[in-house]
N, C-alpha and C positions, 0 to 999 in steps of 0.2 A: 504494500500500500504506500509508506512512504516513500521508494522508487517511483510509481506512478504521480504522486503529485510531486516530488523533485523535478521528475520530468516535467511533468506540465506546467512548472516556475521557472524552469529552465527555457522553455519554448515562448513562455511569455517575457520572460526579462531578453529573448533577442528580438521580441515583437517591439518591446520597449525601447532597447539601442536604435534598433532602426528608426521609430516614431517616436522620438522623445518627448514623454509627460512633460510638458513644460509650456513656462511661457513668460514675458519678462519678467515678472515679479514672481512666482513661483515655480518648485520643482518636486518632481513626486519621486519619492525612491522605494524599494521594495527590499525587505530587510526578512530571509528565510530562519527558522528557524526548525533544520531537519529532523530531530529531535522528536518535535511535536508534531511535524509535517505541517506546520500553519505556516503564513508567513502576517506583518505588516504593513500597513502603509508607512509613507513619513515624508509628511509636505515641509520643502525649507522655504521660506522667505529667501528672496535675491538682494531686497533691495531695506533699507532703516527705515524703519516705525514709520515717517514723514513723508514717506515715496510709496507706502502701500495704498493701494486703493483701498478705499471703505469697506468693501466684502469681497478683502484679497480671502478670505476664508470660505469662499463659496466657492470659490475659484480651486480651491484646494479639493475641495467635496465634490466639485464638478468631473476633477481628472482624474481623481480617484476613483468615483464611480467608472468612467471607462477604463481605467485598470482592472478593476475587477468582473467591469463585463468582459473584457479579454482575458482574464481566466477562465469564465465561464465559458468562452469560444475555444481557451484549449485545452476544454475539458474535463474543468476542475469543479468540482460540485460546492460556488462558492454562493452565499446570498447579495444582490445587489443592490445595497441599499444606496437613499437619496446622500444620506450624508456620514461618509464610512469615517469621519471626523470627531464625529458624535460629540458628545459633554467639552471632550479635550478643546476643539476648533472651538467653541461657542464662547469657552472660557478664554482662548486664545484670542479671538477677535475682541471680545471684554474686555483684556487685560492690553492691548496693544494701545489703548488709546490714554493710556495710562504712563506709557515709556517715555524716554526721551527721546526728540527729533533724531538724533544720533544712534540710537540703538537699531542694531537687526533682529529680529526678534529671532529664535534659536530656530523650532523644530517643531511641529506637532506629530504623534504619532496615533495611529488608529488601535482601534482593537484587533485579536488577533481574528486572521481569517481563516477561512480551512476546517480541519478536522475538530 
């Protein structure tokens, strides 16, 4: 079982090289954890607190969801949900407007996906 979904993390992170989650202000990464055979999301900020748009955190929820629908195309039985961000992004969009113009804000990471 874990070989089958390595694989098909495997087959999505070269779907990923090729088509990069991204966009100027954010980046989506995909962080396996083989072990458990899950893996997560994990949206970075590009740009300090001052240069993100308003719902740079939608935007995260946005690429993420087609990350995960491209596990689902390579056929990993994952659920797709609207904002695979959840609690974390809501908190992190909250808390960004709280920073200093200077700051980049770190990292949100999702819950696990998979098994």
């Amino acid at each position: 079982m874990i070989r089958c979904i390595t694989g098909a993390l495997l087959a999505m992170s070269i779907a990923a090289v090729a088509a990069p989650l991204q966009n100027e202000f954010v980046e989506i990464a995909v962080q396996v954890d083989q072990q458990a055979g899950t893996f997560e999301l994990i949206c970075t900020p590009k740009k300090v607190a001052s240069e993100l748009p308003s719902g740079w955190v939608a935007t995260c929820n946005a690429l993420g969801k087609q990350l995960l629908q491209l596990a689902v195309d390579s056929g990993m039985t994952v659920q797709v949900v609207d904002q695979p961000f959840g609690q974390a992004g809501e908190f992190a969009q909250f808390s960004t407007d709280s920073l200093p113009d200077n700051v980049i804000p770190r990292r949100i990471i999702s819950p696990s996906f998979g098994e």
